[in-house]
N, C-alpha and C positions, 0 to 999 in steps of 0.2 A: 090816789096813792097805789090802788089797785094794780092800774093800768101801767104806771111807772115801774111798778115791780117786773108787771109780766112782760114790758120792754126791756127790762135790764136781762132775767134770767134767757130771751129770747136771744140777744144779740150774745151772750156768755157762751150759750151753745150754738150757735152757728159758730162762733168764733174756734171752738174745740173742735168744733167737727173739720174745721177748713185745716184745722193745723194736723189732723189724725191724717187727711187724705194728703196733706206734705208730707209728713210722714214714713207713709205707703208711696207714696211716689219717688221719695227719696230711696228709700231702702228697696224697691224695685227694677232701679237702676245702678245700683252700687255696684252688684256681681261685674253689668260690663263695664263700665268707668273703670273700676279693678282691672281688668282684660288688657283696656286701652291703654290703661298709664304702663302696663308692664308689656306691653307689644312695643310702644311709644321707646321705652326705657332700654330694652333690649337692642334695640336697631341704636340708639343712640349711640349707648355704654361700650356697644357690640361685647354684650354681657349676657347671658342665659342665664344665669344664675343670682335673678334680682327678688327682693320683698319688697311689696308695696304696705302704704300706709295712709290712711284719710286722714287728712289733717284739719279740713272742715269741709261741710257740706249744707248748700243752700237751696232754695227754689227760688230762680230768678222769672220776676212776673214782663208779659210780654212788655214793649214798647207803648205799642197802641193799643185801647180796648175802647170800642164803643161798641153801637147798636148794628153797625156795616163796616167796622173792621176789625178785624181778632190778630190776635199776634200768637203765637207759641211761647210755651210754657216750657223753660228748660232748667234741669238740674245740673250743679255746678258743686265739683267736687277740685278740693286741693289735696293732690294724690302724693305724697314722696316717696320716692323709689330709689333704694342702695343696692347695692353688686358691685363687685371686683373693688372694692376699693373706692367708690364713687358715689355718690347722690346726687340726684336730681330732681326737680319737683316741676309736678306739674300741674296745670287748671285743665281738666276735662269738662266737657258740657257735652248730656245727652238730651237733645231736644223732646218733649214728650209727645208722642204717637211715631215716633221713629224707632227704626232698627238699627240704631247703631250711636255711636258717639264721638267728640274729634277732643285731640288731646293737645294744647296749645303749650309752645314752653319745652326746653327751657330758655333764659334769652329776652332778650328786649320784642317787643312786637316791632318796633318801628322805630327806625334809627333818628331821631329825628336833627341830625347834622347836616347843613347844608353841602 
């Protein structure tokens, strides 16, 4: 019973601690996601005068993870951004151990009409 216990309070806290360092990971990268959707927004709207807004944010886990191959870990934020009259929303992703972030949207990705 012992042992059951100290396997449950064990896997409780790994589990908090994975979620504290999402967290931090998240809230690490917000400032530029922020950046990106209002650089992103401005060229678009051709607006200077925009406010963004997080309207959610997640940590997306790589693809592939074994023992011989690792994928990147990227944070995914849905940004909305209004000026002049307009809105638009965006999905940024900043990849983690990178310098920077790309901001996808607005708009279909892929037309998919023959």
């Amino acid at each position: 019973m012992l042992k059951s216990f100290a396997l449950l309070a064990l896997s409780a806290a790994l589990a908090v601690a994975g979620c504290a360092s999402q967290a931090q990971f998240l809230a690490s990268k917000q400032p530029l996601a922020m950046e990106t959707a209002v650089s992103r927004a401005q060229f678009d709207m051709e607006c200077q005068e925009v406010t963004p807004v997080v309207l959610s944010s997640d940590v997306i886990q790589p693809t592939y993870q074994g023992p011989y191959v690792g994928g990147i870990w990227r944070a995914e934020y849905t940004i909305g951004v209004t000026g002049c009259g307009r809105r638009h929303t965006y999905v940024v992703v900043c990849p983690q151990g990178g310098e920077g972030c790309f901001a996808a949207g607005p708009g279909m990705f892929h037309n998919w009409q023959p």
